[in-house]
C-alpha positions as CSV (number, residue, x, y, z in Angstrom):
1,X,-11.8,63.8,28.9
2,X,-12.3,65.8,32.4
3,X,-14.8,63.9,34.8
4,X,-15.8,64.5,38.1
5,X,-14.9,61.6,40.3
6,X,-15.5,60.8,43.7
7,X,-13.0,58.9,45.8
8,X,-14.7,55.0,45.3
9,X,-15.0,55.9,41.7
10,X,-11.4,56.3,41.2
11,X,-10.8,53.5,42.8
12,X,-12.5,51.1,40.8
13,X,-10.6,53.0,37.4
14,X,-7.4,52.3,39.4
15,X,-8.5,48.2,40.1
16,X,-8.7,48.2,35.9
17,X,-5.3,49.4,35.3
18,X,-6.7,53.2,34.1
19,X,-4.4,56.1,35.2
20,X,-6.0,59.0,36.7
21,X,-4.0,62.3,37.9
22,X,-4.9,65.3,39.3
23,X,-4.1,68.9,37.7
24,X,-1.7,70.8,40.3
25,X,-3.6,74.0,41.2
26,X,-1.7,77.7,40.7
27,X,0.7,79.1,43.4
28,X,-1.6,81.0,46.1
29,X,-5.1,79.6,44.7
30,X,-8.0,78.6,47.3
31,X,-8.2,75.0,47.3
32,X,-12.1,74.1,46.7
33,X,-14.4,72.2,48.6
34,X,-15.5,69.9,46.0
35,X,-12.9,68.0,43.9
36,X,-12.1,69.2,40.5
37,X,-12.5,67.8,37.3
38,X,-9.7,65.1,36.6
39,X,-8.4,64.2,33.3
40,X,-8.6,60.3,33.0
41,X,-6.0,58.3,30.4
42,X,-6.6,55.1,29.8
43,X,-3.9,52.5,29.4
44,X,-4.1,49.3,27.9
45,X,-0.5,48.2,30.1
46,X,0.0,50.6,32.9
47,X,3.6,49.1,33.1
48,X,4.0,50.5,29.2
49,X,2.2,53.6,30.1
50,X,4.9,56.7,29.1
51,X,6.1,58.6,32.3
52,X,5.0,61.4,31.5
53,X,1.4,60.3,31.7
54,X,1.8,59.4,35.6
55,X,1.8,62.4,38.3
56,X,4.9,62.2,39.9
57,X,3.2,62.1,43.2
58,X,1.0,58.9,42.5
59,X,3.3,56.6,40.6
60,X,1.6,53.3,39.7
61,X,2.0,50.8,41.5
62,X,4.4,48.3,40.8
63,X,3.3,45.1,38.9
64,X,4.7,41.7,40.8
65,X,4.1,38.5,39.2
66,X,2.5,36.2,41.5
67,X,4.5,33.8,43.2
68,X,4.6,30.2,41.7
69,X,5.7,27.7,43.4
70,X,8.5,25.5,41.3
71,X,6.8,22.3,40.0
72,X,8.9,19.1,40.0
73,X,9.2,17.8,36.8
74,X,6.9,15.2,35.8
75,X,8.6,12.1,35.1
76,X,9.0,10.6,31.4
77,X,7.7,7.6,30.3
78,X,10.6,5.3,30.0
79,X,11.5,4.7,26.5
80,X,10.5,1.1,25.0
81,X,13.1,-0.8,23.1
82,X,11.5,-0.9,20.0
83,X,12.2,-4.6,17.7
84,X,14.4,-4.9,15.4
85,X,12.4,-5.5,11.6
86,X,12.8,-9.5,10.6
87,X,15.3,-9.9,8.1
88,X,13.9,-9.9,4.6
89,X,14.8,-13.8,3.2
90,X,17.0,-13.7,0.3
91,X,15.9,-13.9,-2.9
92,X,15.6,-17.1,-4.5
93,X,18.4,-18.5,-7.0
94,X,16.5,-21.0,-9.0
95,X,12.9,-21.5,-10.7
96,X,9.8,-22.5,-8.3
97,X,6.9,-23.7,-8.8
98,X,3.7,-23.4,-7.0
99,X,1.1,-26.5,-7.0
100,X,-1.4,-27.1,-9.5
101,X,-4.8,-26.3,-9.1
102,X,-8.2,-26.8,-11.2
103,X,-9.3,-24.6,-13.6
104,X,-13.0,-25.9,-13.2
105,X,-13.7,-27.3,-10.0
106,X,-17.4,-27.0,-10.7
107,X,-17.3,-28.9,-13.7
108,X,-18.6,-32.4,-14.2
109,X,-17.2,-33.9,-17.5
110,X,-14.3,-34.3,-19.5
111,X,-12.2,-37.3,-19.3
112,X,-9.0,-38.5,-16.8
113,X,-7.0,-39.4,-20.2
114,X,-7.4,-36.0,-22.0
115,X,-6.1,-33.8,-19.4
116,X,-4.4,-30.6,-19.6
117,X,-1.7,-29.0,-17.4
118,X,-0.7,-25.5,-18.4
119,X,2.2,-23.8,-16.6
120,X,3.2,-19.8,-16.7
121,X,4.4,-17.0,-14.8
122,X,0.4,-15.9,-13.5
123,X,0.5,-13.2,-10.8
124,X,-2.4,-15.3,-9.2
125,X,-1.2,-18.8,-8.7
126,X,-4.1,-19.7,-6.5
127,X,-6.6,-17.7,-8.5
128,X,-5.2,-18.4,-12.1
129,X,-8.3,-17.4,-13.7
130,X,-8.0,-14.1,-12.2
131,X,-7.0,-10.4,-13.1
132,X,-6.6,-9.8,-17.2
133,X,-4.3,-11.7,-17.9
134,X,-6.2,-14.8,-16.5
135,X,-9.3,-14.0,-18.0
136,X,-7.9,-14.0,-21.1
137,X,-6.5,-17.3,-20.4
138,X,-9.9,-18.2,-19.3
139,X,-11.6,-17.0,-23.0
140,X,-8.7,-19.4,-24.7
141,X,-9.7,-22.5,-22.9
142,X,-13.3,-21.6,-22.9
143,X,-12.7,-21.6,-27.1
144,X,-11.6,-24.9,-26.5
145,X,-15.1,-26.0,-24.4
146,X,-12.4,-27.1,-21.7
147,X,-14.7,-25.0,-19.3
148,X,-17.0,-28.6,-19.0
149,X,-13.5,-30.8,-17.8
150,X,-12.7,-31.1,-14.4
151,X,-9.2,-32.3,-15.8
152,X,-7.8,-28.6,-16.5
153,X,-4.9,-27.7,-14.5
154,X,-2.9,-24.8,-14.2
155,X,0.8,-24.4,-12.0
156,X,1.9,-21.0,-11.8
157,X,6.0,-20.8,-12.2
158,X,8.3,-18.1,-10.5
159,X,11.7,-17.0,-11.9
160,X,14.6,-16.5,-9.3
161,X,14.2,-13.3,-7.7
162,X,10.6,-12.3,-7.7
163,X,7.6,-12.2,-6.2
164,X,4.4,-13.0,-6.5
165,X,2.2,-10.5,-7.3
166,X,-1.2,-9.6,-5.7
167,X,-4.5,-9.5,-7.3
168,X,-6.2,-6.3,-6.8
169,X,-9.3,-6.5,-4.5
170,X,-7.9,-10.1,-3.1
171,X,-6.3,-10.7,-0.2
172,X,-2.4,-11.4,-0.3
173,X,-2.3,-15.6,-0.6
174,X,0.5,-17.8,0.7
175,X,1.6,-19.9,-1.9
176,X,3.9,-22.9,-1.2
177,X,6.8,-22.2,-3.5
178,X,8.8,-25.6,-4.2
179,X,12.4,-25.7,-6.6
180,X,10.9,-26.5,-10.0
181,X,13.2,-29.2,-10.9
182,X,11.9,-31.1,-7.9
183,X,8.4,-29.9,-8.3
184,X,7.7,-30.5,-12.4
185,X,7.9,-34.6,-12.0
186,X,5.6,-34.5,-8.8
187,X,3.4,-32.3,-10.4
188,X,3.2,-34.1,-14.0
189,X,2.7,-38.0,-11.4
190,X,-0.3,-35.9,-10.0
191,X,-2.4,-34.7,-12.5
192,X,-1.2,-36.9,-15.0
193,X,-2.0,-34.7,-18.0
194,X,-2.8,-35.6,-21.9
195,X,0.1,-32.7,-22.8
196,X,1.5,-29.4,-21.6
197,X,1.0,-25.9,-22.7
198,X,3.5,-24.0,-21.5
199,X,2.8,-20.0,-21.9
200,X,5.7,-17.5,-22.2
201,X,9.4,-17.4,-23.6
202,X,11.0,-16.8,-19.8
203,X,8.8,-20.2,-18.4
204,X,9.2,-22.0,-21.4
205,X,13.1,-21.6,-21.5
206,X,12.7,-22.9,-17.9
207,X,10.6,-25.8,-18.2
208,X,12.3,-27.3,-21.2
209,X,15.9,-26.1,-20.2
210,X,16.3,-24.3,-23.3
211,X,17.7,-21.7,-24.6
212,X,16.1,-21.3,-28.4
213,X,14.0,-18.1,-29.0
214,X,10.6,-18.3,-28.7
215,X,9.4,-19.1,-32.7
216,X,12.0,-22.1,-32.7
217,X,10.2,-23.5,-29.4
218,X,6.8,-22.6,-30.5
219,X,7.3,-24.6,-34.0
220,X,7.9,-27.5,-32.2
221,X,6.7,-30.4,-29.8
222,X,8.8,-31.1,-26.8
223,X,8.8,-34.1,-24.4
224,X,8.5,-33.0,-20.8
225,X,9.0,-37.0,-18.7
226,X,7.2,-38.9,-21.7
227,X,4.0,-36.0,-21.9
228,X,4.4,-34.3,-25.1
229,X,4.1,-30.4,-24.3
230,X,3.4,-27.5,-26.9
231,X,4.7,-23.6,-26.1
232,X,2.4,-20.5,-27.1
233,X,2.5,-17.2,-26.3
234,X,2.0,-15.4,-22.5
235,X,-1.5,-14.4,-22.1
236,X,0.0,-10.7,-20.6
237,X,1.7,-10.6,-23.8
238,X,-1.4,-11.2,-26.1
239,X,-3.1,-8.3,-24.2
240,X,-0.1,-5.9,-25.5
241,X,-0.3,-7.5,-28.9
242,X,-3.3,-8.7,-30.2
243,X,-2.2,-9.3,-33.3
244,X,-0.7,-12.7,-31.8
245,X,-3.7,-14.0,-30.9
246,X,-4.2,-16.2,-34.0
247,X,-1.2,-17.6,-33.9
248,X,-2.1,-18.4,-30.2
249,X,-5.0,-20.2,-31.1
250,X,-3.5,-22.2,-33.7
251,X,-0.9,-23.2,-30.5
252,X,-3.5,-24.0,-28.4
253,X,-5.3,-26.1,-31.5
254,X,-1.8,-27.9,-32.2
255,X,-1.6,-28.8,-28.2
256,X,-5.7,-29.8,-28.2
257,X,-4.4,-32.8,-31.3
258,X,-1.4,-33.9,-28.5
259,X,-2.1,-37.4,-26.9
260,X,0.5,-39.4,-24.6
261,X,2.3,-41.9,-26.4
262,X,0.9,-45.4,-25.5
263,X,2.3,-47.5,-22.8
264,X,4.0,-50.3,-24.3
């Protein structure tokens, strides 16, 4: 592209980094008054402009990076020992048992001698009544109009090994885990129970210190420190087969006939 260019012109296309050259004029040819047209290139890096493109007699100039000064470092934030995790406690050896709570709180009958105590592996030992397993458990004992006796109890059991599980939606509960051997006798002297239902093969075997399978346990009545005790099925269990549910309920009938032996 040839344009005519005066002197301040070219020099703002030389402040933008855009090569201009001038045409050498012919051996022996007048050299005019005005200047001639130029031919302008433009050059997005006049360091990567070819050579060819620059007159030899106005060679860009040079490109210098600015000076800059060396920076000191900036100093690094000192690492910070970081704790060791606490040691996990070992898993437990031996049967535990958490203490008993009330099915019904909020109830207002039933009576001292007719109590119940049920013991099982719940996931919720201070919430029995919880999750499906408990509400199942829940429907059984409402069946038996137990829902009116503030003399329900119910004592989760651990096996060695495990832990408690959480109910979903409730917050994670601190349950005071006690050796079931020393726990059973305090627990029976505290809620002093008509009988026992004890729910599940794994608890039962516990409880009773047996080792019979769980249709020889179920058929019949055990003596648990002079309270007669009855097995059934685990209400998780009943939820995968619901075809034992009447032979639950015929449990839970058998344990509803129990009464203590009389003092002598």
């Amino acid at each position: 592209m040839a344009l005519n260019l005066d002197t301040r012109q070219r020099a703002m296309l030389q402040d933008m980094g855009i090569t201009i050259w001038w045409p050498k004029p012919a051996a022996g040819a007048p050299v005019p008054a005005a200047p001639p047209a130029v031919a302008v290139v433009a050059v997005a890096d006049p360091v990567a402009a070819p050579a060819a493109a620059v007159h030899p007699a106005t060679p860009p100039a040079p490109t210098v990076a600015p000076a800059v000064a060396a920076a000191a470092p900036a100093p690094q934030p000192r690492a910070q020992a970081v704790p060791a995790p606490a040691a996990e406690a070992a898993p437990t050896t031996v049967w535990r048992m958490a203490p008993a709570v009330q099915a019904y709180p909020q109830a207002g009958g039933g009576s001292a001698d007719d109590g119940w105590l049920v013991i099982w592996e719940g996931p919720h030992p201070g919430a029995p009544l919880t999750g499906d397993s408990g509400k199942l458990l829940d429907n059984m004992l409402r069946a038996l109009r137990l829902h009116h006796s503030a003399h329900v109890w119910i004592a989760g059991v651990q096996r060695p090994g495990s832990e408690a599980l959480s109910a979903a939606g409730l917050a994670a509960e601190a349950v005071d885990w006690q050796p079931l051997d020393q726990s059973l006798p305090h627990c029976l002297q505290h809620t002093r129970p008509a009988r026992v239902l004890v729910l599940g093969l794994h608890a039962a075997r516990a409880v009773l210190g047996s080792e019979e399978a769980l249709g020889r346990l179920r058929a019949q009545v055990h003596q648990l420190h002079g309270t007669p005790a009855v097995v059934s099925y685990d209400p998780a269990y009943l939820l995968r087969s619901p075809h034992a549910k009447p032979a639950a309920w015929a449990d839970l009938c058998r344990a509803h006939a129990l009464r203590p032996p009389p003092a002598p």
